[in-house]
C-alpha positions, 0 to 999 in steps of 0.5 A: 500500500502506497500513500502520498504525502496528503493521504498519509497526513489525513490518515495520521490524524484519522488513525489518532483520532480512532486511538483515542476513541478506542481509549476511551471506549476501553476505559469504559470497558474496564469500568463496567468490568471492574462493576461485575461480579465475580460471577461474571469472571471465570478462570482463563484456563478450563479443563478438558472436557469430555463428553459421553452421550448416549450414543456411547454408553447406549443407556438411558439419557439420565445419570443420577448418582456416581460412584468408583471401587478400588480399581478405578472403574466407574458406576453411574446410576442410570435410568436403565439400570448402573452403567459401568466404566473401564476408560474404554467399554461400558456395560449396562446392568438392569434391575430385575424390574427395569426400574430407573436407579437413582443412587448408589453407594459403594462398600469396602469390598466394592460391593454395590448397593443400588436402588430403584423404584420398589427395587433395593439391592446389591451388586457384588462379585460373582462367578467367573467375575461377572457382576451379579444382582442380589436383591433385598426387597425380599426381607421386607414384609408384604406390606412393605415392599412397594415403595417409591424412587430411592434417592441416596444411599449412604453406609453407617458404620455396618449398616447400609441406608436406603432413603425413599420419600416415605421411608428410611430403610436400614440394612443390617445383619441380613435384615431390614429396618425401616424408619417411617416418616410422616411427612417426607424423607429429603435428604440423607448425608453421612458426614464424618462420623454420624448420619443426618437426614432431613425430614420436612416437618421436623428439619435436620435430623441425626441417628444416635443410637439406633433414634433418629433425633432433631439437630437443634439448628436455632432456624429450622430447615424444614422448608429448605432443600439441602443439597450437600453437607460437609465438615469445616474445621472442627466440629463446623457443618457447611450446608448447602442448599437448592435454592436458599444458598449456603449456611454454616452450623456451628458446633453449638448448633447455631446456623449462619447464612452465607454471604454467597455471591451466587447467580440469581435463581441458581439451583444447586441440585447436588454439592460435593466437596472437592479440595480442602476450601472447594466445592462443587454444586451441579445446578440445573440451568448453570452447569457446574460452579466450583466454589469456596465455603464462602460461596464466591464462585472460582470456576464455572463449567457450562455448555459454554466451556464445553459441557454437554448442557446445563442441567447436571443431576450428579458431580462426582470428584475421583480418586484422581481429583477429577470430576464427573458430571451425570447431566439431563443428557448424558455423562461428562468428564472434566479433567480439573485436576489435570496439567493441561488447560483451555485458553478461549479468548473469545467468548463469542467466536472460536479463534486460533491462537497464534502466539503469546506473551506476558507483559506487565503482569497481563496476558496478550494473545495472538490469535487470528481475530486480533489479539486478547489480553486479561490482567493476570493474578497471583502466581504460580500456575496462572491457568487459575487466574480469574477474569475475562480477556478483553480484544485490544483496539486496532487488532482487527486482523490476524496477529501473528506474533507477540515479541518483547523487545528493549522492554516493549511490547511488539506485535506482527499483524497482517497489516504491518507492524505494531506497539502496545501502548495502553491496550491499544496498538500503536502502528510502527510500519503499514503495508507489508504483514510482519511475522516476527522482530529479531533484535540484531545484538543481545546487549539491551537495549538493542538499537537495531531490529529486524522485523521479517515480513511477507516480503523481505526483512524490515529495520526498526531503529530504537532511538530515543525510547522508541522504534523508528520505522528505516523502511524494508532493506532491498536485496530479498522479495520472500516472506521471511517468517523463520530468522536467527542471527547467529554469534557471527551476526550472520543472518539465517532465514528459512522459507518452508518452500525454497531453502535456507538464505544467508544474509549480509547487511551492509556496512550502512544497513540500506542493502541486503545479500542473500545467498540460497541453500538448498540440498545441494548444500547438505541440506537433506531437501529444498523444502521444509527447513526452519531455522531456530537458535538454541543453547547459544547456537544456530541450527536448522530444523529439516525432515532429517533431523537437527543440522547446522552450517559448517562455515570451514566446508560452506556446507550443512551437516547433521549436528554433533550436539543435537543429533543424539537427541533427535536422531532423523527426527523431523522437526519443525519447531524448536524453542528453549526455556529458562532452564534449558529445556528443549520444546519441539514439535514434529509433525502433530506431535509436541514434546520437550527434551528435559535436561533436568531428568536424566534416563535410560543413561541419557543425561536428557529425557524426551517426554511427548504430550501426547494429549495434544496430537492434532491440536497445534497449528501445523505450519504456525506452531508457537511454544512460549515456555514462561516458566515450568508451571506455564506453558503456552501452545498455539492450537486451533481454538485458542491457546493451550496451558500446560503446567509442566511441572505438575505433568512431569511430577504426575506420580500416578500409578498407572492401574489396569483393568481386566474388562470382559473375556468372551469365547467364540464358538458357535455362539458368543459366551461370557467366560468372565465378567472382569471382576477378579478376586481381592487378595493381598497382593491385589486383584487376582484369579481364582484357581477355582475359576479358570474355564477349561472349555470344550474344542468348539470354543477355541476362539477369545475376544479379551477386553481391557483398559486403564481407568485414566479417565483424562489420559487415555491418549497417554496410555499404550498396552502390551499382552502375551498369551503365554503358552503361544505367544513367544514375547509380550506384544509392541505397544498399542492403544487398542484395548482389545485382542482377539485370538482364533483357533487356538490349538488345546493347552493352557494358556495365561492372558497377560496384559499391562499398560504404561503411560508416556512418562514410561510408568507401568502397571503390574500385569494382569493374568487370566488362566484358561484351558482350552480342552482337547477335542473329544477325540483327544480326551482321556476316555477317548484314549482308553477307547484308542487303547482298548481298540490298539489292544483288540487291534494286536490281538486280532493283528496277532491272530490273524498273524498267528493264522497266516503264520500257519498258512505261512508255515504249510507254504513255507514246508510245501515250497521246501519240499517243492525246493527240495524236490527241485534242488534234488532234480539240480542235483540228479541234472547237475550230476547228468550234466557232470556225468555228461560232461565228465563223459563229454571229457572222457569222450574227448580224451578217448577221442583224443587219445583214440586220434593220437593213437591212429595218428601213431597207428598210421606214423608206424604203419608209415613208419613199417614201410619207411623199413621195409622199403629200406630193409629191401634196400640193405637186403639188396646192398647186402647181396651186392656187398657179399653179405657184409657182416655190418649190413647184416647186423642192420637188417637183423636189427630192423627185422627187430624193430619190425618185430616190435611194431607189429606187437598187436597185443600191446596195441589192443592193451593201449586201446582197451585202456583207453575205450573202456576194455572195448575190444575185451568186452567186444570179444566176451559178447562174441567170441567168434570175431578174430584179432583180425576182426577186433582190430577192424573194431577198433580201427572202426571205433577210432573212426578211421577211414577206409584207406586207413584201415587199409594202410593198417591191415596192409590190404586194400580197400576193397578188402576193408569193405569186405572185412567190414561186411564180414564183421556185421554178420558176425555181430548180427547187425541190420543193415539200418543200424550203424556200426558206431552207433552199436559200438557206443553200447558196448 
């Protein structure tokens, strides 16, 4: 926006003249302010609130009494009967009748009494831990037993008293008194040691032996409706009332009204104590008012601060001091003892909260419709103080930044930057939007600050006490919302989108260099890095955790000092507190790394606020730690009060509840209600009680929960199923798990929980058995037994049977063996015989061929001999009978001699065939030598011509001396001469 010289004049004087109306319109304000009452003021911090509708609990929309036992779960009385509550699961309990129950009251041993229209009686304990009803009404006479609603119940001593409107009724000993009246019943209270009641007639009454007697008030209060009592000091009694406020019964019995301050027409229905100088009323058109004993208001809680509606019938304060309301329409819970609170500037319009910063004793918020402030009183944890915020003048736009600079209050809005003065901002530049103001120098006062704006970086100069506009430094066009100067007065800016710039100032401040870091630089990306100094240095908030700027390599490296803090971590906010601490953001997620509280050898210990996932302004996100009781965080409705001291020292022990355990089967079954048995060590269950179920059951759905009631974000659960699962389980915020198709065993449920500080509870553990299919029962195995038994012996007779069959094959193959290996042996012999023949034939044959050979070699030989004895004889004769050549041929007569010795021939020849020629000649003695050595002759199976060669005849005459022989040996002319010789 560009103004001339006329224009800015004209504007000057408009902008003085609406300052000055605003000052005079706030002034009138704050007087108006200052003639309110305190019922008009409320506390800037509200607790959380969360609501249960019906919808929820699926019950009645009423809810008329609360209580809680021992574990931490939760009871209201409901018109369709109590309703139960673990933090996760709600279950409905109906009286026999269906009636509506209007109180309840809860014993030592958790049993509790409840009661209802004609309906008295008590929930207890039961088998397999579910939740059973045990009914009273039947120890009243006939006569007795129909009554109208019951509207408290309070135990006395051993006694337990039911109050109806005709009646007061007293169970004790397994019997039941009752305490008519003759006008009405209105309330009952115990209160310390004794029990009060008031009657309408007759005012307030109390029980001393067994009589209920009037308390002597001075006033009577039988026209008033008492709403709550409660013990003062010593002896004292507040009484408070539906409609005639607050009184205070002395000791000597005297009764003094309150001077409350109380909204006209108020009705307080119930009043409870809550802290030692609190109370609590639920009213019924005004929410819930937490008072003093004096009746000034310190807190209201209506559908304005988020409860459901104003019609409460029933608060209730639990172990944990927070409270419950039962409404008109449904069951809120309210964390008023919780560390985190609600800061809604605006009453009239949800505004997001951008920034914040206490100065001068007040308040000032940042938001995106202007900016709030309110004064802020006494100290410690200022979530508590009393009063309205109020919008200061001139703050009619988005304010973005809240920063305190050389004692001065500045503050970035859309349209430029401005100073608070008075409550109302004074403009120290127009036009350009500013995000933050950056002093150039650390020594107060600083005289040079940048302020960066939508469009570069903008100079502020403190001269003289105040800020001087030196205009936006050329060099850098982009929005400049992140900037840090470092100790080297370096400037750093970071833009979401482009990377980080380096930037220099000139000697003379009117211009500005810039220089671009992207990845290239060892940033891990280009985009989503935010610059933030802490513990005296620079750094760089990325996706991949903390880096800084080394200067020696002019590159971005992770940082060695906050790298084993965060790791990879992205972070995209990071601020430092007056003790060090470290408060960050990543992702939707806030937590804060407290150097204060070493852990797990680590000299820091990082803690999540897991309570605000979700709720920062992503891409605005503001932490302003004033100090360890009050932290401020920028969300999207208002602002976030957390008092860190309170959260970190939150000692809570953190419980465990075993909600119901079903198995799945054909049919869904309750096997346990989750209600375990009291022992010494604490909740646990009874041997006696762990279900073996059949085959078809196999399947379990477990549910289970802590009942921290405002923390349930906090709260992660682990289980193992021993007996199957190997190890616990990760750690989860689902409060059930489911197992199908377990094999038969036994088996132990064990599960635990833990909050973000890192406390555990002690494990909880549920015994079952699932049992074997009836094929792998006991019985079954004997049946097996008796079958395997019956199976041998049939086996071993069957075995025995075919062992004979067996037996007869076995004896009939060996004969049929033996008789074959006998036929081997008498054929084996044939073949050895044959062979032994075939051996002897051969070697007759053999010796028969060399025998003819030597036959035919003498026959040769003899005509070698005779052809020389001729020639010798000739040569003799010539010679005239030389005596030599005469010795010659007597001497191859000698040789002739021998060979011609046919015995010994017939001898070799009968030693060689078998005798042949003897036996020839014992079976026919007719045949000659001539004809036994044509036989054998024959039987060497010489030819004719050999034969003839032998005999020294012809051949003719070797076929005339065979024709001879056959008649000789009478055989036919068809059979064979050999043929007869091979049977001799």
């Amino acid at each position: 926006m560009i103004f001339n010289k006329n224009q800015l004049h004209h504007y000057y004087i408009i902008r003085i003249l609406y300052l000055h109306f605003m000052r005079i319109w706030c002034l009138l304000i704050l007087i108006y302010l200052c003639r309110l009452t305190c019922t008009g003021q409320n506390t800037i911090g509200l607790p959380q609130i969360i609501n249960y509708s019906k919808s929820d609990f699926k019950a009645g929309t009423q809810t008329w009494d609360i209580r809680q036992d021992s574990r931490g779960m939760m009871y209201f009385a409901n018109n369709e009967g109590m309703l139960t509550y673990d933090g996760s699961h709600w279950n409905v309990y109906p009286l026999p009748n269906k009636t509506i129950v209007r109180a309840l009251a809860m014993d030592s041993n958790d049993r509790v009494y409840v009661g209802g229209q004609d309906e008295i009686g008590y929930f207890e304990r039961g088998a397999n831990g579910v939740l059973t009803y045990t009914s009273l009404k039947k120890l009243l006479p006939k006569s007795q037993n129909r009554f109208a609603d019951i509207w408290r119940i309070e135990r006395f001593g051993e006694s337990v008293f039911f109050q109806a409107s005709d009646r007061l009724m007293e169970f004790r000993n397994n019997s039941i008194k009752v305490y008519p009246t003759t006008s009405e019943w209105m309330y009952l209270r115990k209160v310390g040691d004794k029990l009060y009641a008031q009657d309408k007639a007759n005012g307030l009454l109390r029980l001393e032996r067994h009589e209920w007697l009037p308390v002597n008030t001075g006033e009577p209060l039988n026209n008033v409706l008492i709403s709550g009592m409660m013990e003062i000091g010593r002896d004292s009694l507040l009484i408070t009332t539906q409609t005639h406020g607050l009184f205070l019964l002395q000791p000597d019995g005297s009764l003094q009204k309150q001077d409350s301050h109380l909204p006209a027409g108020v009705n307080l229905s119930v009043c409870t104590r809550i802290n030692a100088g609190e109370l609590v009323a639920a009213t019924t058109a005004e929410g819930c008012l937490v008072m003093d004993f004096a009746g000034r208001i310190v807190q209201k809680i209506s559908r304005t601060e988020g409860l459901q509606n104003n019609n409460v019938l029933s608060v209730f304060l639990d172990k944990d001091n927070n409270l419950w309301a039962g409404l008109n329409n449904g069951i809120s819970f309210i964390a008023y003892n919780a560390a985190i609170k609600y800061i809604g500037p605006s009453k009239t319009n949800e505004v997001s909260g951008y920034s914040a910063r206490i100065y001068k004793g007040q308040l000032y918020i940042a938001t995106s419709d202007g900016a709030y402030y309110v004064p802020l009183s006494g100290s410690g944890d200022l979530s508590f103080s009393k009063g309205d915020f109020a919008r200061m003048g001139g703050s009619q736009h988005e304010v973005w930044r809240l920063d305190e600079v050389n004692g001065h209050l500045l503050i970035g809005q859309h349209i430029g930057s401005f100073e608070v003065k008075d409550h109302i901002i004074q403009p120290l530049a127009f036009g350009l939007g500013t995000w933050l103001f950056k002093p150039m120098t650390s020594v107060y006062p600083a005289t040079e600050v940048l302020a960066g704006t939508y469009a570069g970086v903008r100079m502020l100069a403190f001269e003289q006490g105040r800020f001087v506009d030196k205009g936006v430094v050329p060099g850098l066009q982009e929005s400049i919302r992140f900037l840090e100067i470092d100790n080297n007065n370096v400037i750093w800016a970071s833009h979401p989108y482009r990377g980080v710039y380096q930037l220099q100032l000139s000697a003379d401040r009117k211009t500005l260099t810039a220089h671009l870091f992207t990845d290239s630089a060892g940033l891990p990306s280009a985009l989503n890095n935010f610059v933030f100094k802490v513990k005296n240095r620079v750094v760089f908030g990325t996706a991949k955790g903390i880096y800084e700027f080394d200067a020696a390599a002019g590159r971005f490296v992770p940082s060695a000092f906050l790298r084993p803090v965060f790791g990879t971590m992205e972070i995209r906010y990071l601020n430092e507190d007056a003790d060090g601490n470290l408060w960050f953001c990543s992702g939707k997620k806030i937590g804060v790394v407290d150097f204060r509280r070493p852990s797990e050898g680590q000299p820091f210990t990082i803690t999540y606020i897991p309570e605000l996932d979700g709720k920062i302004l992503l891409g605005f996100e503001n932490i302003y730690p004033y100090n360890r009781e009050n932290i401020f965080i920028g969300s999207e409705k208002g602002m976030i009060h957390l008092n860190y001291e309170k959260y970190a020292g939150n000692q809570q022990q953190v419980r465990i509840i075993m909600g119901q355990v079903r198995a799945l089967g054909k049919s869904d079954s309750l096997i346990f209600g989750g209600y375990f048995r009291r022992a010494e060590a604490g909740f646990v269950q009874d041997e006696k009680e762990a279900p073996a179920l059949p085959k078809s059951y196999n399947s379990f759905h477990f549910e289970y929960s802590s009942p921290a009631y405002g923390l349930q974000n906090n709260i992660e659960y682990s289980y193992q199923l021993e007996g199957y699962d190997g190890r616990w389980s990760a750690w989860s915020s689902k409060s059930e798990k489911d197992y199908t198709n377990l094999p038969d065993g036994r088996y132990i449920f064990k599960v635990k929980a833990r909050d973000n500080l890192g406390h555990e509870s002690v494990a909880l553990r549920y015994h079952f058995s699932v049992l074997p299919a009836w094929y792998k029962t006991v019985w079954a195995y004997l049946v097996y037994v008796l079958l395997l038994a019956g199976l041998l012996y049939l086996l071993y007779r069957w075995q025995q049977r075919n062992l004979a069959v067996q037996q007869r094959k076995f004896d009939e193959e060996q004969a049929r063996l033996k008789y074959i290996h006998q036929l081997e042996l008498e054929k084996n012999e044939k073949e050895i015989v044959e062979l032994q023949n075939e051996k002897l034939a051969n070697e007759i044959r053999f010796k028969n061929n060399a025998l003819a050979d030597a036959s035919l070699h003498l026959v040769e030989k003899g005509d070698a001999l005779v052809k020389v004895k001729d020639i010798l004889a000739s040569v003799y004769k010539k010679n005239d009978n030389n005596p030599e050549i005469r010795n010659a041929l007597l001497l191859l007569n000698d040789v002739e001699k021998n060979n011609a010795n046919w015995e010994q021939f017939a001898s070799h020849f009968d030693e060689i065939n078998n005798n042949f020629l003897k036996k020839l000649k014992d079976r026919y003695p007719v045949l000659t030598n001539t004809d036994l050595k044509l036989c054998a002759y024959l039987q060497l199976k010489l030819s004719s011509k050999e034969i003839a060669q032998l005999m020294a005849i012809s051949v003719r005459g070797v076929e005339i001396k065979r024709y001879r022989l056959r008649k000789k040996l009478n055989l036919p002319t068809e059979q064979q001469m050999t043929d007869f010789f091979h049977t001799i």
